[in-house]
C-alpha positions in Angstrom: 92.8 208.8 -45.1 96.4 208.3 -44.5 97.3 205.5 -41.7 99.1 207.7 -39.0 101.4 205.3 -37.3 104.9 205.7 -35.6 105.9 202.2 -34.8 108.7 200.9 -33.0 109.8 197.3 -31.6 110.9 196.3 -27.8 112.4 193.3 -27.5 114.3 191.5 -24.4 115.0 189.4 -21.8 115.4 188.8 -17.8 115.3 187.0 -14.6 111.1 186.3 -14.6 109.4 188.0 -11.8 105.8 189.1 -11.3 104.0 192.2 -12.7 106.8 192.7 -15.4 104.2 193.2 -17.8 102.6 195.4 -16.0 106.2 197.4 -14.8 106.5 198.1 -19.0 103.3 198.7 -19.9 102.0 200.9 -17.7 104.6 204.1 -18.7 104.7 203.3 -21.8 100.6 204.0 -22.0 101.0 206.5 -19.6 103.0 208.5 -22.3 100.6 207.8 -24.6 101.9 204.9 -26.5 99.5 202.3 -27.7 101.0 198.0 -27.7 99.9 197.2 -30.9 101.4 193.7 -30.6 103.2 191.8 -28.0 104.5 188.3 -27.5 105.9 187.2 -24.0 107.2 183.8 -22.6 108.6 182.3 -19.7 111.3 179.7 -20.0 113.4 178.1 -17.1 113.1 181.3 -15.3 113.8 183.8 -18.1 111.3 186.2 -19.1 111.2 187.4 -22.8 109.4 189.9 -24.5 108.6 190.9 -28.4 106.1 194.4 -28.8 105.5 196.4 -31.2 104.6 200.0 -29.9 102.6 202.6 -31.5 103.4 206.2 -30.8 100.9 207.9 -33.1 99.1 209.5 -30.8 102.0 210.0 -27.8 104.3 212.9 -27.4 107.6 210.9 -27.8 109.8 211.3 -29.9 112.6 208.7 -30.6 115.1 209.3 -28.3 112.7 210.3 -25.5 111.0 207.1 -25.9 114.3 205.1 -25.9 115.0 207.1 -22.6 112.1 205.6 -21.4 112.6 202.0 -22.6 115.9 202.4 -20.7 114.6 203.6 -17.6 111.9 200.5 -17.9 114.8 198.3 -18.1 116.9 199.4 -15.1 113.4 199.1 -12.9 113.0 195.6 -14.1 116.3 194.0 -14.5 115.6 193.6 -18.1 117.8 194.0 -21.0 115.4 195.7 -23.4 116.2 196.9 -26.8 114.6 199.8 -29.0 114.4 200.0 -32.9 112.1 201.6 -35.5 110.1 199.0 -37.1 108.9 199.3 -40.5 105.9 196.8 -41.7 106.1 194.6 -44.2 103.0 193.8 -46.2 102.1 189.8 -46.4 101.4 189.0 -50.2 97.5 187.9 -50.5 99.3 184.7 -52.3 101.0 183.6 -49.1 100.7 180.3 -48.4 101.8 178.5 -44.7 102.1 174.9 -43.9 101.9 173.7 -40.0 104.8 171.3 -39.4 104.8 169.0 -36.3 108.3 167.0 -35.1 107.8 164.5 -32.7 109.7 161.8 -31.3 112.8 160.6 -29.3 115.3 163.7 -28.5 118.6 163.9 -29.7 120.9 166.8 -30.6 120.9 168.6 -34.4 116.9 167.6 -35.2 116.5 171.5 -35.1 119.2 172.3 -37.2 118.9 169.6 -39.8 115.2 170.8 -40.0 115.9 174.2 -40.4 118.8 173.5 -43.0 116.7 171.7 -45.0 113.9 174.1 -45.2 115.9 176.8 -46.3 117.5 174.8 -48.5 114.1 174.7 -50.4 113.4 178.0 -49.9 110.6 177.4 -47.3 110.8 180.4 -44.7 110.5 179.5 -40.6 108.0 182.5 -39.2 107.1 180.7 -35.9 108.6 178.0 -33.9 108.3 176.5 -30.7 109.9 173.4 -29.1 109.7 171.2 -26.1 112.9 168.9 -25.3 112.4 167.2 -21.9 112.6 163.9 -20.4 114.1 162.1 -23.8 111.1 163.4 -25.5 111.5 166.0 -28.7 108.1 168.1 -29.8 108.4 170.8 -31.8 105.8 172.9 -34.1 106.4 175.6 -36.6 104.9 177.1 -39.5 106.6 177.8 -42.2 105.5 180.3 -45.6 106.0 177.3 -48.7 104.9 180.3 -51.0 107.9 180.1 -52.9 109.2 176.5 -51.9 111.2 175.1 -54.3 109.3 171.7 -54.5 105.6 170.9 -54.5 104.7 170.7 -51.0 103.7 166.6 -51.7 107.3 166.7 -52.5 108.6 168.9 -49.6 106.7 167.1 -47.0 108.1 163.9 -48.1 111.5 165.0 -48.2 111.1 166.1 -44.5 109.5 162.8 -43.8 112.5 160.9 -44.9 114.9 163.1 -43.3 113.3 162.4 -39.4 112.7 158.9 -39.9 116.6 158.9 -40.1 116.1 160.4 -36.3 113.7 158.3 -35.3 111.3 161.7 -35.1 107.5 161.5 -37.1 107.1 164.8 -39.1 102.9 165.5 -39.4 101.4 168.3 -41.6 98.5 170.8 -41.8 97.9 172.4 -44.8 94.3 174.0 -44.6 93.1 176.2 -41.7 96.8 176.2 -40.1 96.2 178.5 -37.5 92.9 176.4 -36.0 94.7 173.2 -35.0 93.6 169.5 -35.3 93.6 167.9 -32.2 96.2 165.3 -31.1 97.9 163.2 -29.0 100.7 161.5 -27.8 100.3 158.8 -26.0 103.8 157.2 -23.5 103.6 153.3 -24.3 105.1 151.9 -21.3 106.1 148.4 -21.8 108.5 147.7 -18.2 108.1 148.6 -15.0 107.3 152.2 -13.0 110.0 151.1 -10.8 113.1 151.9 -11.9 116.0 149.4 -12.0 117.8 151.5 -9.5 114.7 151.1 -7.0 114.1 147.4 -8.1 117.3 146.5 -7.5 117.7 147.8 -3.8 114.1 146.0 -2.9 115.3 143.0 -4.3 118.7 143.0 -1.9 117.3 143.8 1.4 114.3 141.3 0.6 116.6 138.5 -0.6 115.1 137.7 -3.7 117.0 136.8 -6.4 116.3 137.6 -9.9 115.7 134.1 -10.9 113.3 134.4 -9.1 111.8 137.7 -10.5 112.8 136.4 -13.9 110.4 132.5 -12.9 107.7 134.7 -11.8 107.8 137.5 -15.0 108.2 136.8 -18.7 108.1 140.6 -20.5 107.4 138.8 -23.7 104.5 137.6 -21.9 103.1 140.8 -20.0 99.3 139.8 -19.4 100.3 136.4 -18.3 102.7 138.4 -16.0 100.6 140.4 -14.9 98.2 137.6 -14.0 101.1 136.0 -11.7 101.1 139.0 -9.9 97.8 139.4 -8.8 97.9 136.1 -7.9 100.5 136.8 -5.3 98.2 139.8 -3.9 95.4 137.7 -3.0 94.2 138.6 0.5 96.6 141.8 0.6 94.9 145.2 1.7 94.2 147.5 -1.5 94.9 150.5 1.3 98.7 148.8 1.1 99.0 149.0 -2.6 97.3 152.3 -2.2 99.8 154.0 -0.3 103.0 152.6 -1.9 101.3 154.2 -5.4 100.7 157.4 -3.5 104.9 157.2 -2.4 105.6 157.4 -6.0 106.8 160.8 -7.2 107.1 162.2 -11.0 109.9 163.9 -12.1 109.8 167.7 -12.4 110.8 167.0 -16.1 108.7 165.3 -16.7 105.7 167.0 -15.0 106.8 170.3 -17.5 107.1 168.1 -20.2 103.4 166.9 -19.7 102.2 170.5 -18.8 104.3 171.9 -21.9 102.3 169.6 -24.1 98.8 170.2 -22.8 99.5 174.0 -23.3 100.1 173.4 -26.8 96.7 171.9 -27.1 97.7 167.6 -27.3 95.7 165.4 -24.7 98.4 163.2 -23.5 98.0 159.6 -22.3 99.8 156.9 -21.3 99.3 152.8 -21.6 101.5 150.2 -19.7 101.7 147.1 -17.6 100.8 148.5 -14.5 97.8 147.5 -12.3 95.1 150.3 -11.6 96.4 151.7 -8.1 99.9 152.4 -9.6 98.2 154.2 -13.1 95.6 156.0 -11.2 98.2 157.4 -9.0 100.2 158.1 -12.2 97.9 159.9 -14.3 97.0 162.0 -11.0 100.4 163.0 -10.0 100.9 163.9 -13.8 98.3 165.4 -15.0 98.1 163.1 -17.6 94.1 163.0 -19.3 94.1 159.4 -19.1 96.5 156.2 -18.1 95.4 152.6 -18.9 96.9 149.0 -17.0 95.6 146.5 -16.0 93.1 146.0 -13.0 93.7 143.6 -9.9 90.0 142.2 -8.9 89.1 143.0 -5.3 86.8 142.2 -2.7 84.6 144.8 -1.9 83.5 143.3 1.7 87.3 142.7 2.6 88.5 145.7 0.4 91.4 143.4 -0.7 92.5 141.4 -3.3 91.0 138.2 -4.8 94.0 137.0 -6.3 92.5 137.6 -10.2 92.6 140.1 -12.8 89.5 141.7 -14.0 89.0 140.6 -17.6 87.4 143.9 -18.8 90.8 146.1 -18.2 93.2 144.6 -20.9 95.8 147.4 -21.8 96.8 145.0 -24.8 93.8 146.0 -26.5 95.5 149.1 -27.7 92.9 149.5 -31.0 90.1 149.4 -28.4 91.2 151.7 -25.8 93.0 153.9 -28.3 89.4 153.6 -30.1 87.4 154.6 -27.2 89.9 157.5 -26.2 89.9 159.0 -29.9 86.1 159.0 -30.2 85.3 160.7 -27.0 87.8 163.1 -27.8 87.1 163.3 -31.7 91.0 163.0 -32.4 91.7 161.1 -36.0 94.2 157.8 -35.8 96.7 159.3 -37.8 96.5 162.0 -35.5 98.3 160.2 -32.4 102.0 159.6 -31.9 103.1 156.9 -29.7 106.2 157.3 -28.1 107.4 153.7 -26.0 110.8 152.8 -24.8 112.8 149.5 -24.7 111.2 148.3 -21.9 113.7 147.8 -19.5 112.4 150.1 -16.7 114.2 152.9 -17.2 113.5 153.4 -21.1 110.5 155.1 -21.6 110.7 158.6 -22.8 108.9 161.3 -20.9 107.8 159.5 -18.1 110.2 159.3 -15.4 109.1 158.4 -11.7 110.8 157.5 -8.5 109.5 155.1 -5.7 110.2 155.4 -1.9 112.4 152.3 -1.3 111.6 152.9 2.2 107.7 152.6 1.8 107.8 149.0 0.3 110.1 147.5 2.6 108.3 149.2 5.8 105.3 147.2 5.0 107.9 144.3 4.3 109.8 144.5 7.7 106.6 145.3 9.7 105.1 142.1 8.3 102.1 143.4 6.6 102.8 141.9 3.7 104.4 138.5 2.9 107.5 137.8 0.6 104.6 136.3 -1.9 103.0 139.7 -1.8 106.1 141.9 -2.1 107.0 139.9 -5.2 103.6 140.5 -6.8 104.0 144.0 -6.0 107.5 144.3 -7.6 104.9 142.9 -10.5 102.1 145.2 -10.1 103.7 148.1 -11.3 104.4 146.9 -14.8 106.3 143.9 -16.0 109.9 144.0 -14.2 113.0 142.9 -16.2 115.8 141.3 -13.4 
C-alpha cells in the first residue's frame, strides 16, 4: 500500500508566552491535520517553532491551510511560515559523530568549527550552544558519511584547531544519540568575594592589604585557609551562616548552570572556600555538588574551634573527583574542568555577589572582631589584595 501523506513545514518565531503550543495546535487538529514532528525552544524570551504537518487525512488544501497558519499567527504574535516539504530518505550507510566544544568563551569558535567541518565535507544536522558567564558549551552531531578524512583524522584536526581557543573538543562515535554522561566541574582557585566587594570591606574596616597579603599566600591555599580558621575561633557558625546566605548568584550564571543540567552534565564545583560559603553555593546554584574546605566547630557552643577538619581537603582533587565519578559512574576522560586565574573575579561561570552591608553590620555592631572579619575575608576562598 501506497504511503498517503500531504506534508508541509511551520516554522517561526515570537515573544514566548504560555499555551502557544496549544494556540497552534489545537486548529490545526481541529481541521484534521496530524503534527507529525515538532521541535520548540525558548531562548531569552523568544519562542521558536519547527513542525512538520500531515494533512493526509484533513480537508485542506494548500492555500486553505496557509490561511489558517496565518490566522494562527495573528492570534499569537508569531511570525509563522508555510512550505511544502518533501522527505528526504537517510542512506542506511549514514554515519553520525557526537561532537562536544567546551571551554572558555570567545567570539568565532562557532564559525571556525563550522568552517572547518564543511571544509571536510562533514554535514552539521543538529546543534545547540550555551554561551554564558565566560563559559562556551556547545554539542552537535554531525553526518561524517562522506567526510573527507578518516574520522581518527577529522577528530584530530578539530582537536588541534580548539586547543588554539583554549576550548576541549570530545567525541562519540557509537550509540550517538544515548549520551555518555559528563561533567564539568568550575575549579575555583580565589575568592567568592569579588575584588569589587573585597575591596570596599577592606576600606571601611581599615585593613590594609599587607595585611591581607601576611595573613594569605594563594600559592599556599590550605595553609591559608588554615590561618583563617584560626581567626574564627570562638565566632558563632550562625554569623558565618548568615553572611553565606547574603550571597547571591548571578542570573547568568544560574542559566548557565540550569542550561547545562538540561543537556544532561552533573556540574560541580571545587575551591578554597570553607563549608558554610560552598554549601550555600551549591544551594543557591543548583550545582549537584561543591567541595572546600571545612572549619571545625564546637557542637556544645555551635562555634568555631579555631581548626580545620582534616578529612575535607579540596586539594585532593583525584580523591574527591574519584568519589564523585564513581557514584555517578562518569569516566575521567569524561569531565572538563574549567578554572580561572585566580584572582577573584576570573572564574568562568560562576559569578556571585556579597552584601557589603551584611559583613560590616556584624563588624560595626561588634559581633565579630577585626581578627574574625579577616578570617572571614579568608573563609570564602583564598583572597588576593
Amino acid at each position: 500500500m501506497a504511503v498517503r501523506e500531504k506534508l508541509y513545514v511551520v516554522y517561526g518565531a515570537g515573544r514566548d508566552a504560555v499555551g502557544l503550543v496549544q494556540q497552534i495546535t489545537r486548529p490545526i487538529a481541529e481541521a484534521g491535520g496530524n503534527v507529525v514532528d515538532l521541535r520548540q525552544d525558548v531562548l531569552h524570551g523568544l519562542f521558536t517553532l519547527f513542525m512538520v504537518v500531515d494533512l493526509a487525512d484533513s480537508t485542506l488544501g494548500a492555500e486553505p491551510f496557509r490561511a489558517l497558519i496565518g490566522a494562527i499567527g495573528e492570534d499569537t504574535g508569531l511570525s509563522l511560515t508555510v512550505e511544502k516539504y518533501q522527505p528526504v530518505p537517510r542512506p542506511s550507510d549514514r554515519r553520525t559523530l557526537l561532537i562536544v566544544l567546551v571551554g572558555r568563551d570567545k567570539p568565532g569558535v562557532i564559525a571556525r568549527t563550522s568552517a572547518l567541518l564543511a571544509g571536510y565535507r562533514v554535514n552539521i544536522e543538529l546543534m545547540r550552544t550555551v554561551a554564558r558567564a565566560g563559559v562556551f558549551l556547545m554539542e552537535l552531531h554531525a553526518d561524517v558519511t562522506h567526510a573527507a578524512l578518516p574520522l581518527e583524522n577529522l577528530e584530530g584536526a578539530l582537536v588541534e584547531a580548539m586547543r588554539a581557543l583554549d576550548i576541549r573538543a570530545l567525541f562519540q562515535s557509537a550509540d550517538v544519540f544515548n549520551k555518555k554522561k559528563r561533567v564539568v566541574c568550575f575549579d575555583i582557585a580565589g575568592s567568592l568575594i569579588p575584588n569589587e566587594t573585597l575591596a570596599q570591606v577592606m576600606q571601611q574596616a581599615g585593613i590594609t592589604p599587607a595585611e591581607l597579603r601576611e595573613a594569605y599566600a594563594p600559592e599556599q591555599p590550605r595553609a591559608s585557609a588554615a590561618a583563617a580558621a584560626a581567626r574564627l575561633e570562638g565566632l558563632p557558625c550562625e554569623v558565618a551562616q548568615r553572611i553565606a546566605e547574603a550571597m547571591t548568584v548571578a542570573p547568568d550564571s544560574i542559566e548557565l548552570i540550569e542550561t547545562l543540567k538540561t543537556m544532561g552534565y552533573k556540574v560541580l564545583a571545587i575551591g578554597t572556600a570553607f563549608q558554610f560559603g560552598t554549601e550555600a553555593l551549591a544551594r543557591k546554584a543548583a550545582l549537584d555538588a561543591c567541595y572546600g574546605f571545612r572549619a571545625a566547630v564546637n557542637d556544645d557552643a555551635q562555634a568555631f574551634t579555631g581548626a580545620l577538619s582534616p578529612h575535607h581537603d579540596p586539594q585532593d582533587r583525584r580523591r574527591i573527583l574519584g568519589g564523585f565519578l564513581q557514584r555517578e559512574g562518569v569516566a575521567e576522560e569524561d569531565v572538563t574542568v574549567l578554572g580561572g586565574d585566580g584572582a577573584g573575579d576570573g572564574t568562568p561561570g560562576i559569578r556571585v555577589a556579597f552584601d557589603t552591608q551584611a559583613l560590616l553590620d556584624y563588624y560595626n555592631q561588634r559581633c565579630l572582631g577585626r581578627a574574625q572579619l579577616v578570617g572571614l575575608l579568608g573563609s570564602f576562598g583564598v583572597p588576593r589584595a
